[in-house]
C-alpha positions in Angstrom: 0.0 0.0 0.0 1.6 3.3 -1.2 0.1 6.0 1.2 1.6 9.1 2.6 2.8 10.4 -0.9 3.4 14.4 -1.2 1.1 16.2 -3.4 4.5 17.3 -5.2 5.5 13.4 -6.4 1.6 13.1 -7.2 1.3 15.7 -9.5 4.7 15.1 -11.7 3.5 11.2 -11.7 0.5 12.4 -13.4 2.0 14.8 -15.8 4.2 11.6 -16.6 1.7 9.1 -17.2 -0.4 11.8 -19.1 2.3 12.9 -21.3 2.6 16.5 -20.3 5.5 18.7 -19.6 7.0 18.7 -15.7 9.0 21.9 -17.0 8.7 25.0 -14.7 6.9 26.9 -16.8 4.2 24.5 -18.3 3.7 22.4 -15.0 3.2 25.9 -13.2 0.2 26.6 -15.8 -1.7 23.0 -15.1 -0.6 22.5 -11.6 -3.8 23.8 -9.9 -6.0 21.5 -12.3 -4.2 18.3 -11.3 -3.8 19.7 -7.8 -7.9 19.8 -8.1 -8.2 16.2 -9.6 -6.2 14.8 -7.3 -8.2 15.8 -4.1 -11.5 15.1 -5.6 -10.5 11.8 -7.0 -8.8 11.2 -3.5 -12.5 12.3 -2.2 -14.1 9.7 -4.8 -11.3 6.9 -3.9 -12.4 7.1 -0.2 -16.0 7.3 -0.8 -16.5 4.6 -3.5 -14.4 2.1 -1.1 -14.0 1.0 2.3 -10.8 1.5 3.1 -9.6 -0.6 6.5 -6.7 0.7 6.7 -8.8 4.4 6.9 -11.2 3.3 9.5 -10.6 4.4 13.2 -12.3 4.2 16.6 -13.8 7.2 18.2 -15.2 6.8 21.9 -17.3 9.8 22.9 -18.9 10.6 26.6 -22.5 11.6 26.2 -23.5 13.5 29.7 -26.5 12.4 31.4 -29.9 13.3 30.4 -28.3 15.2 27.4 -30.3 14.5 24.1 -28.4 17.3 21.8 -24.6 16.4 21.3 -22.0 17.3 18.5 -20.1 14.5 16.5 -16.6 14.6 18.0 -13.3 15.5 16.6 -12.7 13.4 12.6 -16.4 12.6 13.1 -18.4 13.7 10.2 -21.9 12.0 9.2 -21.1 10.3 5.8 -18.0 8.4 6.8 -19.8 7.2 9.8 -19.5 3.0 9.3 -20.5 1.8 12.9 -22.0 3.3 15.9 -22.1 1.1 19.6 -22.9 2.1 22.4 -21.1 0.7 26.0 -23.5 -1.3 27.8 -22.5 -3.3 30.9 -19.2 -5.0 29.3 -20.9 -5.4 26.2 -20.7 -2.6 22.9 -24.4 -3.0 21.6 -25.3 -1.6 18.2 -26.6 1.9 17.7 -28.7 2.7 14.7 -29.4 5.7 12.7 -33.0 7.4 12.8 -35.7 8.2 15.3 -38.7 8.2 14.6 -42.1 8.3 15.5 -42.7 4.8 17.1 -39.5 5.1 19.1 -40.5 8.3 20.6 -44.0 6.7 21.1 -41.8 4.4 23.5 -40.0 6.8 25.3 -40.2 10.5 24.6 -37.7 13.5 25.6 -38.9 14.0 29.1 -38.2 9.7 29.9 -35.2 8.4 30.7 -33.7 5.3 30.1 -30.7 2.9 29.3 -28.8 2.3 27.2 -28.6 4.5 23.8 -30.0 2.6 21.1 -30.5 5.4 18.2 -29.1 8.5 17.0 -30.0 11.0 14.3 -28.1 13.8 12.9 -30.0 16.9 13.4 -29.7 19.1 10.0 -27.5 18.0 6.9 -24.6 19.6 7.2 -24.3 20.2 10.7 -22.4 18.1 13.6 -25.2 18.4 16.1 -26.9 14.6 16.6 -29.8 13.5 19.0 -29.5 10.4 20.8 -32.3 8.0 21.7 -33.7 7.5 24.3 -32.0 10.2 26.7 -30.0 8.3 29.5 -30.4 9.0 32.9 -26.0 8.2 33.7 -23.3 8.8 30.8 -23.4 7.0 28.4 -20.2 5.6 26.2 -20.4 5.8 22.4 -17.9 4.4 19.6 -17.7 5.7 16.5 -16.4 3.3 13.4 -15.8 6.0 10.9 -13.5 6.2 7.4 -11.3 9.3 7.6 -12.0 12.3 5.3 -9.6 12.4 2.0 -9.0 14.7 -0.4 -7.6 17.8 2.1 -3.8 18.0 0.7 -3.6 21.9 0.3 0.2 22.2 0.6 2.8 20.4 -1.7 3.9 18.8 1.3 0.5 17.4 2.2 0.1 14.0 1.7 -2.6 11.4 -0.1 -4.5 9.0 2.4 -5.6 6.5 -0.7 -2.9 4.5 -2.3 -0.7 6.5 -4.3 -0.8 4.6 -7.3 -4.1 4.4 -7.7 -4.9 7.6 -7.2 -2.3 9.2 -10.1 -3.9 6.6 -12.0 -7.7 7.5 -11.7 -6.2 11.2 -11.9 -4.6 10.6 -15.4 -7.5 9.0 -16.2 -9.7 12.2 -15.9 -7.2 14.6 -17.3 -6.8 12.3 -20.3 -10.7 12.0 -20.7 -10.1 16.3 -20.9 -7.9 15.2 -24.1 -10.1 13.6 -25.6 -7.7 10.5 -25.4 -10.4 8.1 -24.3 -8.3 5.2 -25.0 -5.7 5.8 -23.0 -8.2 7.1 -20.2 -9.9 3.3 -20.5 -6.4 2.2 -19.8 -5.5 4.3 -17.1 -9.2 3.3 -15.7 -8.7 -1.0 -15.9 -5.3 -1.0 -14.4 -6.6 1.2 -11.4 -9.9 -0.7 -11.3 -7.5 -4.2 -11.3 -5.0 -2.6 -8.3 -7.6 -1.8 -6.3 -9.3 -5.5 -6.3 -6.1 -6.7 -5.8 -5.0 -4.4 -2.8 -8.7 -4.9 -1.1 -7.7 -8.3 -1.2 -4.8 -8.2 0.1 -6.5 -6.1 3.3 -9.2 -8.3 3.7 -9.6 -11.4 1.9 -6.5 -13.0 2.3 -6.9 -12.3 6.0 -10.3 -13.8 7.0 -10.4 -17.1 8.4 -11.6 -20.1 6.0 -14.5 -21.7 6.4 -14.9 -26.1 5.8 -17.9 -27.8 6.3 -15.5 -29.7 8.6 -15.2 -26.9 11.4 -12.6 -24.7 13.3 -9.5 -27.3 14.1 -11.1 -30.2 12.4 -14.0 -30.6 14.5 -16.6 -32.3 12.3 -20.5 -30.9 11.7 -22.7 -33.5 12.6 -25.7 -33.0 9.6 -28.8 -32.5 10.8 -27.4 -31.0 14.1 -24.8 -28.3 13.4 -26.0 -27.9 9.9 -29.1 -28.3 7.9 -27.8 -30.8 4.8 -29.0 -29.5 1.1 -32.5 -31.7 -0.3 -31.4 -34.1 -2.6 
């Protein structure tokens, strides 16, 4: 995984793999436009896929009896993934939306425990209600993807892989060519490094799964497992 690449080495690997100039004087003329294309197709990267490597854990304190709270520091509401909510020893699932049969159950004035439902309050804002209102603090953990597409300095650097991200980038600013065939290429090998470096992630790390068990136990049909109908 090619991460924490300057903005600087992204751009001059795009004018490379595009065919333009990385001469002073023509790079300074398109170096806003590919600085442009590389944060929104940084923005696009980390939107289109979940990233593990990009998710983190927030915990966040939610006072007593406090329905109105703001999504905490790298929080924002679109790269939420996961929500819990501490209960016990236990991290139970909190889910998005409140609506009218929940606060049929317990209004605003009740109290009870634990938080099982949030809802941002406006698009575009950090402010979130929580559901039903707890009468102690309550624990929340947020599974969010961090926010791409932010490099604003040369010396900033690209969250996504580096590799794919020049490549989707010299795939747009070849599409502005008019060179669609060499956009279509630029598009299949990113498309095919991606697959291959989600795999790598993910795949390769999950546990298999036999019909004979964890550490050769066997299934026993019928009790374990329901066998297919002839």
């Amino acid at each position: 995984m090619r991460v924490g690449v300057t903005r600087a080495t992204l751009r001059a690997e795009v004018q490379i793999e595009t065919g333009e100039s990385t001469g002073a004087g023509h790079a300074t003329q398109t170096e806003p436009r590919i600085n442009h294309l590389l944060n929104r197709t940084e923005r696009e990267l980390s939107n289109e896929f979940v990233w593990p490597y990009m998710t983190r854990r927030v915990e966040q304190v939610i006072p007593a009896n406090t329905k109105v709270n703001t999504l905490p520091p790298l929080v924002f509401f679109t790269g939420v993934l996961e929500v819990h909510c501490l209960f016990g020893g236990d991290w139970l699932p909190v889910y998005h939306g409140i609506e009218a049969e929940h606060l049929s159950l317990y209004d605003d004035n009740a109290r009870a425990t634990p938080i099982q439902r949030w809802r941002i309050r406006y698009p575009g804002t950090l402010d979130f209600d929580v559901w039903p209102v707890s009468p102690q603090d309550e624990t929340l953990r947020w599974l969010i993807q961090q926010q791409a597409g932010a490099m604003t300095t040369d010396s900033d650097v690209c969250m996504v892989d580096g590799d794919v991200l020049v490549l989707r980038t010299a795939a747009h600013v070849l599409i502005g060519k008019k060179d669609y065939d060499g956009a279509k290429a630029k598009l299949a090998a990113a498309t095919s490094l991606i697959k291959n470096l989600l795999y790598r992630q993910v795949g390769m790390k999950k546990e298999n799964y036999s019909m004979v068990g964890p550490r050769g136990v066997v299934l026993r049909p019928g009790i374990d497992f329901i066998p297919p109908s002839a």
